[in-house]
DRENMARSE-366388 format. One record per residue (C-alpha): x, z, y; chain; residue number from 1. Coordinates in pm, whole numbers, plus 32768, in hexadecimal, padded with zeros to 4 digits. Layout:
BEGIN
<<X; Z; Y>; A; NUM>;
...
This chain:
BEGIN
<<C732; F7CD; 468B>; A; 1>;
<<C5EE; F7CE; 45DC>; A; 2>;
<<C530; F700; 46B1>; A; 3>;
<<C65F; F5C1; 4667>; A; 4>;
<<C61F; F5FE; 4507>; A; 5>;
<<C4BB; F5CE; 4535>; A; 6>;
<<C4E3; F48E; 462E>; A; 7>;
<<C5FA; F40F; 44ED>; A; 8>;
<<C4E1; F43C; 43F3>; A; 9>;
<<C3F6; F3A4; 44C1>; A; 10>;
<<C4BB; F257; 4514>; A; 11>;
<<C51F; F23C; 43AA>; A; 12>;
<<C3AC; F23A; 4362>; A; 13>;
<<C346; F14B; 4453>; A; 14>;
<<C42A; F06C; 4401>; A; 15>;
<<C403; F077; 42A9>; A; 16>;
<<C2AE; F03A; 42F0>; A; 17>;
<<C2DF; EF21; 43B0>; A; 18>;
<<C3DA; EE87; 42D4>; A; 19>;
<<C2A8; EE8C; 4192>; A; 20>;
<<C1CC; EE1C; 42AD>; A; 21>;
<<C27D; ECF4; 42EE>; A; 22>;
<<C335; EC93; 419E>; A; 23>;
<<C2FA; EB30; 4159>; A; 24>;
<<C2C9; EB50; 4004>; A; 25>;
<<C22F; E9F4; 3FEA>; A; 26>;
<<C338; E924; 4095>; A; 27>;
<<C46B; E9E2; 3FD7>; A; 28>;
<<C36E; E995; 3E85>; A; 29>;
<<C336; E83B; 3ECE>; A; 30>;
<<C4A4; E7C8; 3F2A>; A; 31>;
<<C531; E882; 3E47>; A; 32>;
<<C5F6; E952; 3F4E>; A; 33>;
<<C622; EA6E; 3EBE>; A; 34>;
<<C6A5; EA24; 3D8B>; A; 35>;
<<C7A0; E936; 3E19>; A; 36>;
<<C807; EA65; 3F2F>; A; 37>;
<<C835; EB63; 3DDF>; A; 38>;
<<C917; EA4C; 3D49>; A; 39>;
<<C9D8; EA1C; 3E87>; A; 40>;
<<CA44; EB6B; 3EA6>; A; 41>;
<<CAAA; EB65; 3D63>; A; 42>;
<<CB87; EA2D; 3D89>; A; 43>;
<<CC0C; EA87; 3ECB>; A; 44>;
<<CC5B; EBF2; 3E43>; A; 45>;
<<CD0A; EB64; 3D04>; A; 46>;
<<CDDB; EA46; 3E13>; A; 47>;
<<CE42; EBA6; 3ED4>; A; 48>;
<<CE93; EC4E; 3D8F>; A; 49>;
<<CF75; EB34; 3D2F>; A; 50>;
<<D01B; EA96; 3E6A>; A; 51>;
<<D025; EBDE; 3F5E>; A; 52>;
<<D03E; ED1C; 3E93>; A; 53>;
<<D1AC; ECD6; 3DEB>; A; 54>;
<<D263; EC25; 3EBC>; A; 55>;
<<D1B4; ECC4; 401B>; A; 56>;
<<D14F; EE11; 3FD0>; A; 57>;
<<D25C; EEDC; 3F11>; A; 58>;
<<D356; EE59; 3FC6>; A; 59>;
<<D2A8; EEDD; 40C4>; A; 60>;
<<D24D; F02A; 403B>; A; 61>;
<<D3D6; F058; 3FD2>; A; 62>;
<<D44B; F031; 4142>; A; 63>;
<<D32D; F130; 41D8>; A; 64>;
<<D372; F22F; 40B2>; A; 65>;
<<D4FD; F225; 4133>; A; 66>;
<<D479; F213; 42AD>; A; 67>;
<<D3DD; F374; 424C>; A; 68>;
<<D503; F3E6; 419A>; A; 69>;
<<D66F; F35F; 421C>; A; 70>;
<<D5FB; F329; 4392>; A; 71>;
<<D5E9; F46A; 4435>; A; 72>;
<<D4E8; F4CE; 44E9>; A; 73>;
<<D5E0; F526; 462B>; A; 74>;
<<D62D; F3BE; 4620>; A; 75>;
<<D4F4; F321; 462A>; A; 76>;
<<D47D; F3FB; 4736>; A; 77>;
<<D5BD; F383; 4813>; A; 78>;
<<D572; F22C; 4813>; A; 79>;
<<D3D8; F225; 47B3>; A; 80>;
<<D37F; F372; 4817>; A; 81>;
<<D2AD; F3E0; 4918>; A; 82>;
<<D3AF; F42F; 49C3>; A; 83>;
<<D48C; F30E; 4990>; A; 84>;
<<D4F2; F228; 4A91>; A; 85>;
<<D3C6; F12C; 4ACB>; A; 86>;
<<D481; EFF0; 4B14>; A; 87>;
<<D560; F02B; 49CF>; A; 88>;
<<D3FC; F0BB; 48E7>; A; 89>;
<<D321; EF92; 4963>; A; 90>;
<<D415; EE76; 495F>; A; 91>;
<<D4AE; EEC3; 480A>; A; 92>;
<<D33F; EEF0; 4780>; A; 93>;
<<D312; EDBD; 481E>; A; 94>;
<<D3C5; ECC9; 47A5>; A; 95>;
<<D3D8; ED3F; 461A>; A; 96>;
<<D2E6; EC66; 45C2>; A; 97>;
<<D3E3; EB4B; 45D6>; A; 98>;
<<D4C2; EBC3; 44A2>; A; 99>;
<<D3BD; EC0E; 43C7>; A; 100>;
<<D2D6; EAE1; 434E>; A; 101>;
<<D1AF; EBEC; 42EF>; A; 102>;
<<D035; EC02; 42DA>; A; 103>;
<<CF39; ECF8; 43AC>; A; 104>;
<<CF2D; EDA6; 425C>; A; 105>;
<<D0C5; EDC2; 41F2>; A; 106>;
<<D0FF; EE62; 433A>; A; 107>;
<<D013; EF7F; 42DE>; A; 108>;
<<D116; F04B; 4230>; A; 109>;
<<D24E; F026; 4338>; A; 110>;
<<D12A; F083; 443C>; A; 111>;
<<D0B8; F197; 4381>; A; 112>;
<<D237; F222; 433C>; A; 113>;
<<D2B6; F1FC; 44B4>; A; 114>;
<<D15C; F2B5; 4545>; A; 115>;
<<D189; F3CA; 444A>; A; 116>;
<<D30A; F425; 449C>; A; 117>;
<<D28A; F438; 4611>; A; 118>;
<<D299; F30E; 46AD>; A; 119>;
<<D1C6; F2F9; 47F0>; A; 120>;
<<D061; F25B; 47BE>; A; 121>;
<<D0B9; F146; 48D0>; A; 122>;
<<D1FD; F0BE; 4836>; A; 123>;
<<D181; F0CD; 469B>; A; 124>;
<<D03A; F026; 4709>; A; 125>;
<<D120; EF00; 47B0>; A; 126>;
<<D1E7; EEF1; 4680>; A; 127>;
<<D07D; EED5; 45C0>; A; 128>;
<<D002; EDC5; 468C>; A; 129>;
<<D16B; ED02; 46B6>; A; 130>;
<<D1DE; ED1E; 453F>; A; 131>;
<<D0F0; EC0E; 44A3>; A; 132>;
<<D098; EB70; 45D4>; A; 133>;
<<D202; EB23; 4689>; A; 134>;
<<D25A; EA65; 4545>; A; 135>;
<<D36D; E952; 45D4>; A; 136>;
<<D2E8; E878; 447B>; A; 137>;
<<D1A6; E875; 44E5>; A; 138>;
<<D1CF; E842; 4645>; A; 139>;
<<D2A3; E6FA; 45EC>; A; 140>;
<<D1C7; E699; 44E5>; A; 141>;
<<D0BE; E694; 4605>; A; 142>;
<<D177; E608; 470F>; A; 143>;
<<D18A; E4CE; 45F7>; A; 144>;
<<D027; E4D2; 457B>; A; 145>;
<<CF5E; E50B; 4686>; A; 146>;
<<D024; E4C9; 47B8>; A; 147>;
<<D135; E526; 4899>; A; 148>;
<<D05C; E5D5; 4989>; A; 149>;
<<CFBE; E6AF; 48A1>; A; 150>;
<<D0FA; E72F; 47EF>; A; 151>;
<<D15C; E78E; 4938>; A; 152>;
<<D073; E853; 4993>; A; 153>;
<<D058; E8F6; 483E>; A; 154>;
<<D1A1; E951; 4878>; A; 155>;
<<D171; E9B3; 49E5>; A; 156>;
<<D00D; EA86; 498F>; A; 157>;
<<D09E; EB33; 484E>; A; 158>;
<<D1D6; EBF8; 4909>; A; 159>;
<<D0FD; EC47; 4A2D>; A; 160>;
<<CFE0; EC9E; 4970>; A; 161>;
<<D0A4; EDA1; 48C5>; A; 162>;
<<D132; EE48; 49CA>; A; 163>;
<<CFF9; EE49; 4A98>; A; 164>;
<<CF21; EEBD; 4979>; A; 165>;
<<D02C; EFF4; 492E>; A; 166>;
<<D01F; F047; 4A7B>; A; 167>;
<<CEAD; F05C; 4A8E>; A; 168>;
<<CE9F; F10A; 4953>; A; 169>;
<<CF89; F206; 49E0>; A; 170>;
<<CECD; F24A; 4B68>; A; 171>;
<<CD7C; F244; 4A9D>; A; 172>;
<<CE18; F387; 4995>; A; 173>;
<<CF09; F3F8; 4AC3>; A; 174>;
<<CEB5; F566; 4A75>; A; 175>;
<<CEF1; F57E; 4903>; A; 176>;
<<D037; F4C0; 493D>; A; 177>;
<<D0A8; F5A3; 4A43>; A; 178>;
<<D052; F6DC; 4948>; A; 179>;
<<D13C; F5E9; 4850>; A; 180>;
<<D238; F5E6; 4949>; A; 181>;
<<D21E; F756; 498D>; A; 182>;
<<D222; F7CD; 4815>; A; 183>;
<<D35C; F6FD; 4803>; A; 184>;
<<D3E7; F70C; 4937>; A; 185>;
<<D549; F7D9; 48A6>; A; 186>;
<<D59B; F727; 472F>; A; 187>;
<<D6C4; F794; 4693>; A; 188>;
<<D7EE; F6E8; 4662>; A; 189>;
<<D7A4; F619; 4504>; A; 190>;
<<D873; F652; 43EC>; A; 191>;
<<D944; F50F; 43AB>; A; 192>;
<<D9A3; F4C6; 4250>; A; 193>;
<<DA0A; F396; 4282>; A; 194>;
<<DA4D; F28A; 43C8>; A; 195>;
<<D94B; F1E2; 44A2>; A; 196>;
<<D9FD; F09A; 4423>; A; 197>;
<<D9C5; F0B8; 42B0>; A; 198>;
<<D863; F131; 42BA>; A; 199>;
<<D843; EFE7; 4384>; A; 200>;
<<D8D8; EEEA; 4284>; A; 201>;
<<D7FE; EFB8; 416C>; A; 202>;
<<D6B6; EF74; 4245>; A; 203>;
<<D73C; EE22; 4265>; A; 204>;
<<D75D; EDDE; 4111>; A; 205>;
<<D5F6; EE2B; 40DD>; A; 206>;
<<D567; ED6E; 41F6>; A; 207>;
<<D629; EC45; 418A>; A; 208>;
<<D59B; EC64; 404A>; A; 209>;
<<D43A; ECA9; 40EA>; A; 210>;
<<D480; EB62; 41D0>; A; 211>;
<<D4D0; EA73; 40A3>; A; 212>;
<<D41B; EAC1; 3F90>; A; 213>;
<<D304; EA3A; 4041>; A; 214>;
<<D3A5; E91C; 40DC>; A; 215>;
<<D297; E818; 40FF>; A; 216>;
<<D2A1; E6A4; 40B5>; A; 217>;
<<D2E9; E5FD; 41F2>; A; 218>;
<<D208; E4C2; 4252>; A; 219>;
<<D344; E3F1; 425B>; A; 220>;
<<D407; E38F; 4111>; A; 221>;
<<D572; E3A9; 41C3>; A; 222>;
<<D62E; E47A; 42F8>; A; 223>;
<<D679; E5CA; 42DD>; A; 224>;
<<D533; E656; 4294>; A; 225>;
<<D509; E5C1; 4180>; A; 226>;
<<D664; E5F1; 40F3>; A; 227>;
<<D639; E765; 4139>; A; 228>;
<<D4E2; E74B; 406E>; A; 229>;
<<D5BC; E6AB; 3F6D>; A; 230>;
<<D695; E7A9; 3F43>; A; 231>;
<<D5A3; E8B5; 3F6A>; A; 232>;
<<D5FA; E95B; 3E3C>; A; 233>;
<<D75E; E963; 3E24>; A; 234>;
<<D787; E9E5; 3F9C>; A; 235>;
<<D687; EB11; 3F29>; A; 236>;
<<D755; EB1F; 3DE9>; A; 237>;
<<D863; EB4D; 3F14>; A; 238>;
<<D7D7; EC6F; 3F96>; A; 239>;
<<D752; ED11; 3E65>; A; 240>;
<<D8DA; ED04; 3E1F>; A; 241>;
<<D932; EDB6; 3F2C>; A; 242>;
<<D822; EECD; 3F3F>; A; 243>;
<<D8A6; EF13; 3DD4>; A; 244>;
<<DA2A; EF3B; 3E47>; A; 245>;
<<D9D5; F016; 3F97>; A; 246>;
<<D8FC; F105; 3E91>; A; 247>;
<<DA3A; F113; 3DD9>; A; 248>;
<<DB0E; F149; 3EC3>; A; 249>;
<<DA74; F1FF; 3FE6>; A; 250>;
<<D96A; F292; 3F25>; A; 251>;
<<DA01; F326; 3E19>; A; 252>;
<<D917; F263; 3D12>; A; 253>;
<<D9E2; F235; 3BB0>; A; 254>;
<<DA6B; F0E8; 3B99>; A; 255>;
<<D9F1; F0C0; 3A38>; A; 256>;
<<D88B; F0E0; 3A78>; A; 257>;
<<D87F; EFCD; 3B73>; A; 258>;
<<D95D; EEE2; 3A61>; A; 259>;
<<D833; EF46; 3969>; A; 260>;
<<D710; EEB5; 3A7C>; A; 261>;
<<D7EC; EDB0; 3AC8>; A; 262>;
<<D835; ECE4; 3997>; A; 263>;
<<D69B; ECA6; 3933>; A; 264>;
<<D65E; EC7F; 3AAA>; A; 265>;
<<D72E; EB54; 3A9F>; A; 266>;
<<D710; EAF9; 392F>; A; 267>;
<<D59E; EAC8; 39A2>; A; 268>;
<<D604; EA1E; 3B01>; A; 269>;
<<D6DA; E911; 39FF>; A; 270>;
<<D616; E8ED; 38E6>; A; 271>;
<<D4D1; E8EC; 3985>; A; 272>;
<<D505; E827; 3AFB>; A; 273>;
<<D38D; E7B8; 3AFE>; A; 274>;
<<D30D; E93D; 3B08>; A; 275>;
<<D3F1; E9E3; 3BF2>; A; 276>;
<<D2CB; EAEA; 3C12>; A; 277>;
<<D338; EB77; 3AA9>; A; 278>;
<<D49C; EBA8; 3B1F>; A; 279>;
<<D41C; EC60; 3C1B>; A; 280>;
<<D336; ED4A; 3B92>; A; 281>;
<<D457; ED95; 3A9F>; A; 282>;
<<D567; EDF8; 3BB9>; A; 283>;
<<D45D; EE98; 3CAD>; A; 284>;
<<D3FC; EF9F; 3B3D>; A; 285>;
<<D56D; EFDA; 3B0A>; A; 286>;
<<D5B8; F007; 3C68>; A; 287>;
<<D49E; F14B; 3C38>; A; 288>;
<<D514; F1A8; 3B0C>; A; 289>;
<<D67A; F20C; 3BAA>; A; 290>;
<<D5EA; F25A; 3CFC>; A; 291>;
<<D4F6; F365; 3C63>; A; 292>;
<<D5DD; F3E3; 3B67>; A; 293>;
<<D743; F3EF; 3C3F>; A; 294>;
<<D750; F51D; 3D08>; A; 295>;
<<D656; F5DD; 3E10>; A; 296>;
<<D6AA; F4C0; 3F0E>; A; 297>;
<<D657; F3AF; 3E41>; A; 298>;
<<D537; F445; 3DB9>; A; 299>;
<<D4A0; F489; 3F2B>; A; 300>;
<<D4E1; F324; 3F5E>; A; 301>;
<<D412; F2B1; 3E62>; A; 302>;
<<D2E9; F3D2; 3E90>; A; 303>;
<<D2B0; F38E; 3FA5>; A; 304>;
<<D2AE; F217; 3F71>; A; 305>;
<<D1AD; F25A; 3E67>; A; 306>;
<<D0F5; F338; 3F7E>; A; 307>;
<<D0D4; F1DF; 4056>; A; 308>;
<<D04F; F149; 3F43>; A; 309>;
<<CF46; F20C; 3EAE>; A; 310>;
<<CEC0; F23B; 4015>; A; 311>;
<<CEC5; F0AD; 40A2>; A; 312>;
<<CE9B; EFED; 3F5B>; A; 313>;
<<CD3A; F043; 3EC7>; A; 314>;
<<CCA0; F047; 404A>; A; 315>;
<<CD51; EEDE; 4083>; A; 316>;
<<CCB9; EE4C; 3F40>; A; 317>;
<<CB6D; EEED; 3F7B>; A; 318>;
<<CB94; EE37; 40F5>; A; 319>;
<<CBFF; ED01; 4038>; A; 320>;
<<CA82; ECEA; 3F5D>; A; 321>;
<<C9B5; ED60; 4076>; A; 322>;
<<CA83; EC3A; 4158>; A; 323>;
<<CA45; EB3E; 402B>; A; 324>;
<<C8F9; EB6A; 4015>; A; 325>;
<<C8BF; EB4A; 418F>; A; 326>;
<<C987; EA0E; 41EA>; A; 327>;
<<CA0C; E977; 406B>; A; 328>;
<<CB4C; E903; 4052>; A; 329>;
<<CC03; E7F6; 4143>; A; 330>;
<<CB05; E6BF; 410D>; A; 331>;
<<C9CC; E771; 4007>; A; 332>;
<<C8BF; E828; 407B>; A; 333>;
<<C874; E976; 4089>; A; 334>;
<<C72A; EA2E; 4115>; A; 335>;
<<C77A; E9C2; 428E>; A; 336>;
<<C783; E81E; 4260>; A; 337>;
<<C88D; E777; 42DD>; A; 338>;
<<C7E6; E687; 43B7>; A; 339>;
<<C736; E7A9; 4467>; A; 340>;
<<C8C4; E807; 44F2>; A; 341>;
<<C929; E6A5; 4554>; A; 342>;
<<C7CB; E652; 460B>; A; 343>;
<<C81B; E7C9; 46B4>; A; 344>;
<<C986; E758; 473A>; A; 345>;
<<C945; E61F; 47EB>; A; 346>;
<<C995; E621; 4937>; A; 347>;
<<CA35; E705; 4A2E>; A; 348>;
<<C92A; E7E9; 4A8B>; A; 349>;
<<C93F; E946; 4A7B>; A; 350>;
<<C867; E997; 494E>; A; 351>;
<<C91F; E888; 48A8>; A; 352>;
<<CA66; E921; 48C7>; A; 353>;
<<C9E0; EA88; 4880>; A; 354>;
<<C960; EA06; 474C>; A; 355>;
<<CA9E; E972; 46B4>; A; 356>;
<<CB59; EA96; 4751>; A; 357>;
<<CA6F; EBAD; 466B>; A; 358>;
<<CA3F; EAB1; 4548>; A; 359>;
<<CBA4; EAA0; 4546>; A; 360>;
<<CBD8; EC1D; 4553>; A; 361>;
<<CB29; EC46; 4419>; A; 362>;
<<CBAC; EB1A; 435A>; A; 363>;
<<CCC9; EB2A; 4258>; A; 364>;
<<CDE8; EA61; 42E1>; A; 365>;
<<CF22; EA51; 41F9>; A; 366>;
<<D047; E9FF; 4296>; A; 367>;
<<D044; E892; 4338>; A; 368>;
<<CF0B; E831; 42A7>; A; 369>;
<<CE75; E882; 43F6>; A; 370>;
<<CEFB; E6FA; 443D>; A; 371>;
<<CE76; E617; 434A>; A; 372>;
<<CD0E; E6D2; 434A>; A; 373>;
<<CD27; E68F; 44F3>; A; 374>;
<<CD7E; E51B; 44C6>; A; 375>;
<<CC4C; E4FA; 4412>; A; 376>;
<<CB5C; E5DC; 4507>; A; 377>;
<<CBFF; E4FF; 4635>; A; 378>;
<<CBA3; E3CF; 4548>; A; 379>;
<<CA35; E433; 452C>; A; 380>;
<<CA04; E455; 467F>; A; 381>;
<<CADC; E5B7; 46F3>; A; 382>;
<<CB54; E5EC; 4865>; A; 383>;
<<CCAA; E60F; 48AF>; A; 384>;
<<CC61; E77A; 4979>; A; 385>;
<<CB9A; E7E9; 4823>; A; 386>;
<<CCB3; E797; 4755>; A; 387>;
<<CDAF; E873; 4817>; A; 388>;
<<CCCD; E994; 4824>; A; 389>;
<<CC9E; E96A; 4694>; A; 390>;
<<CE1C; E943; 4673>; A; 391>;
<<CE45; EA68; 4744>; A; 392>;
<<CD56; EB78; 46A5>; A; 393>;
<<CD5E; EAE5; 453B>; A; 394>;
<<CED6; EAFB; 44B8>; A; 395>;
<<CEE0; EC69; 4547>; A; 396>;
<<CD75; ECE5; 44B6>; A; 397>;
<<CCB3; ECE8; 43C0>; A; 398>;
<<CB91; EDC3; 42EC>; A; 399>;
<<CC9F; EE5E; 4215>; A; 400>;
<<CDB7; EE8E; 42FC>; A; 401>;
<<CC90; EF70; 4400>; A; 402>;
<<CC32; F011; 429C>; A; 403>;
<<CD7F; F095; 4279>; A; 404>;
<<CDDC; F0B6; 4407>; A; 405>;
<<CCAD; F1A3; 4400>; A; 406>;
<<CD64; F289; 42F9>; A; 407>;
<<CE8F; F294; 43CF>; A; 408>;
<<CE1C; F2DA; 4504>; A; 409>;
<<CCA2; F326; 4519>; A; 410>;
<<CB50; F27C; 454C>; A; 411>;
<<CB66; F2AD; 46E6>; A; 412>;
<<CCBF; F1F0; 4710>; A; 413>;
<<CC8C; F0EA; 4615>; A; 414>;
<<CB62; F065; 46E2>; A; 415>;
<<CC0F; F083; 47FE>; A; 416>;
<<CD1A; EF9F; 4784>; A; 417>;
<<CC2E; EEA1; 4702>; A; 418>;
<<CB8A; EE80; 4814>; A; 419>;
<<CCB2; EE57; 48F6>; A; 420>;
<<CD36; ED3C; 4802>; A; 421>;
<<CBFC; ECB4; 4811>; A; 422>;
<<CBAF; ECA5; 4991>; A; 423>;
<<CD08; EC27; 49E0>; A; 424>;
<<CCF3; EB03; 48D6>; A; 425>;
<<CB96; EAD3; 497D>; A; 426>;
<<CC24; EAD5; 4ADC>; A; 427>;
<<CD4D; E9F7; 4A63>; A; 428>;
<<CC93; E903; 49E3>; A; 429>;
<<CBBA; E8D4; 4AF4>; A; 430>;
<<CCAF; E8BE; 4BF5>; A; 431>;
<<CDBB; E78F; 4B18>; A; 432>;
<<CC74; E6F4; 4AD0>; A; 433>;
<<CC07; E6D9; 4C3C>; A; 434>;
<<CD79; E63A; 4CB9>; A; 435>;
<<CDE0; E586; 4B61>; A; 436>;
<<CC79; E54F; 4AA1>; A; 437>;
């Protein structure tokens, strides 16, 4: 034990030698790099704080913090335990990804609720990987920007790719999951206080307001995409509607307080249609107001929602500077130039596709902005194998989300992880390069 504290100190040392050895101090001075990076992780920070925090996160944290609290743990060991039935576990974790139009970092708190009730690592590492990357927008969005072929297989590598990376996950930690499955192997009956059915339509309701809340634009100015984008707000309105009534009514939250919450919320949604944001903010306070202050169930609900929070927020905006500085945002420069990653993805050679497969790991994707910042890599010279391996390690990584995957489930499975996202994006690539490059 010593003597790996010693070898730590020591590596920390030599590389922090190494680092002062090496620090180009004139180039960052004389292109003004460094400056630029410090203002790029400030913009990109602020852009998070604005479009992804709201409308992504707390939505998010409210649906993990009632994960933890109205899902027993019973339950989510029958179907994602480590005991559960694998074809069931794997092929709902699978495919979850295509309800929920998410980023790597959203996901983070619906991981980090499922793993922590006792799911097996296999299955809640599938859902990690499928849930921003199996995103049926996205997919169709790339099928229509960059091709047929390679929506395709995005859609084709993200499904197996999740099942094949929870199943690694799971033969690689085999022997803690069987002492999981041990520990657990008699659960008690759960307590029902209510039916399977209503605790559906109440996780429903929050998805749906999850889902469109961050609708996205469509490319196209008519069809149904775009009708749905138009109507964004009124079919979240929808839900938010319906959340409020099952509280009532299932929940035993006092029909009053939800009346008080509701007539600003939508005051605000009226009077104010070009900041929906405000509206927002407004019903998501008043919804934990009553939640914290309306009996011990409610008020679980919304600690541990809070929990979520204060754990994945400040590491996700600390990974959102540090990933600013680094790469900049979509089209400005950071510390890495841009031109160094498009002259490093030409091709379909190995080290090309490992390149756009790690530089894509550690980039900030949000969701189907992966697309648009492809088209114009594939315009600047980008190979088609590249591209997939980028599309298929970005959307589900990045700096903040392994930040926070680290505080969920350690330093030695986290880099496992990446690196199995990252060698089958690599692999991937390589091989739809080879046959449709």
């Amino acid at each position: 034990m010593k003597w790996n504290k010693e070898w730590k100190s020591l590596a920390l040392i030599v590389g922090g030698f190494v680092l002062c050895y090496y620090l180009p101090v004139d180039w960052l001075r004389s292109l003004d790099r460094l400056q630029n990076a410090v203002w790029e992780s400030l913009y990109l920070v602020k852009w998070y704080a604005r479009e992804h925090v709201l409308l992504c996160l707390v939505p998010a944290f409210f649906i993990a913090g009632a994960v933890g609290v109205f899902v027993s743990q019973a339950a989510v060991m029958k179907y994602l335990g480590a005991r559960a039935n694998k074809v069931l576990a794997y092929g709902v974790a699978a495919v979850s990804g295509s309800i929920l139009a998410v980023c790597s970092c959203t996901i983070l708190p619906l991981f980090a609720g499922i793993y922590r009730m006792g799911a097996g690592l296999g299955p809640a590492c599938a859902f990690l990987y499928s849930g921003p990357a199996i995103n049926i927008l996205a997919i169709i969005l790339t099928a229509r920007v960059l091709g047929p072929e390679i929506g395709i297989a995005r859609a084709v590598g993200a499904v197996s790719f999740s099942i094949v990376i929870g199943l690694c996950m799971h033969f690689f930690f085999r022997k803690e999951e069987l002492e999981k499955r041990d520990a657990n192997m008699v659960m008690p009956e759960p307590e029902v206080s209510r039916p399977l059915w209503q605790n559906a339509l109440y996780f429903a309701a929050m998805v749906g307001i999850l889902v469109f809340a961050n609708w996205g634009r469509p490319t196209a100015e008519t069809g149904l995409w775009h009708a749905i984008y138009a109507s964004k707000w009124l079919i979240t309105g929808g839900f938010a509607l319906l959340l409020g009534l099952m509280l009532i009514r299932w929940f035993g939250v006092r029909w009053w307080k939800i009346v008080l919450v509701a007539i600003p919320t939508v005051m605000l949604a009226e009077f104010l249609p070009q900041a929906p944001s405000i509206a927002f903010v407004v019903g998501v306070v008043g919804l934990s107001i009553i939640i914290n202050t309306e009996g011990e169930e409610m008020h679980e609900w919304f600690s541990t929602s809070w929990g979520f929070a204060k754990q994945i927020l400040p590491l996700l905006l600390i990974g959102v500077i540090i990933a600013g500085a680094l790469l900049g945002r979509p089209g400005s420069e950071g510390l890495i130039p841009s031109d160094w990653v498009a002259r490093s993805v030409g091709g379909n050679s190995l080290g090309a596709n490992l390149f756009a497969s790690v530089a894509g790991a550690f980039m900030y994707f949000a969701t189907l902005t992966e697309v648009p910042i492809l088209e114009g890599l594939i315009g600047s010279g980008m190979g088609k194998g590249p591209a997939l391996a980028l599309l298929l390690a970005g959307p589900a990584l990045s700096l903040p989300n392994m930040l926070v995957i680290r505080s969920v489930m350690g330093t030695k499975k986290t880099v496992v992880f990446v690196l199995l996202v990252m060698a089958m994006a690599t692999i991937s690539g390589l091989v739809f390069g080879t046959f449709w490059g």
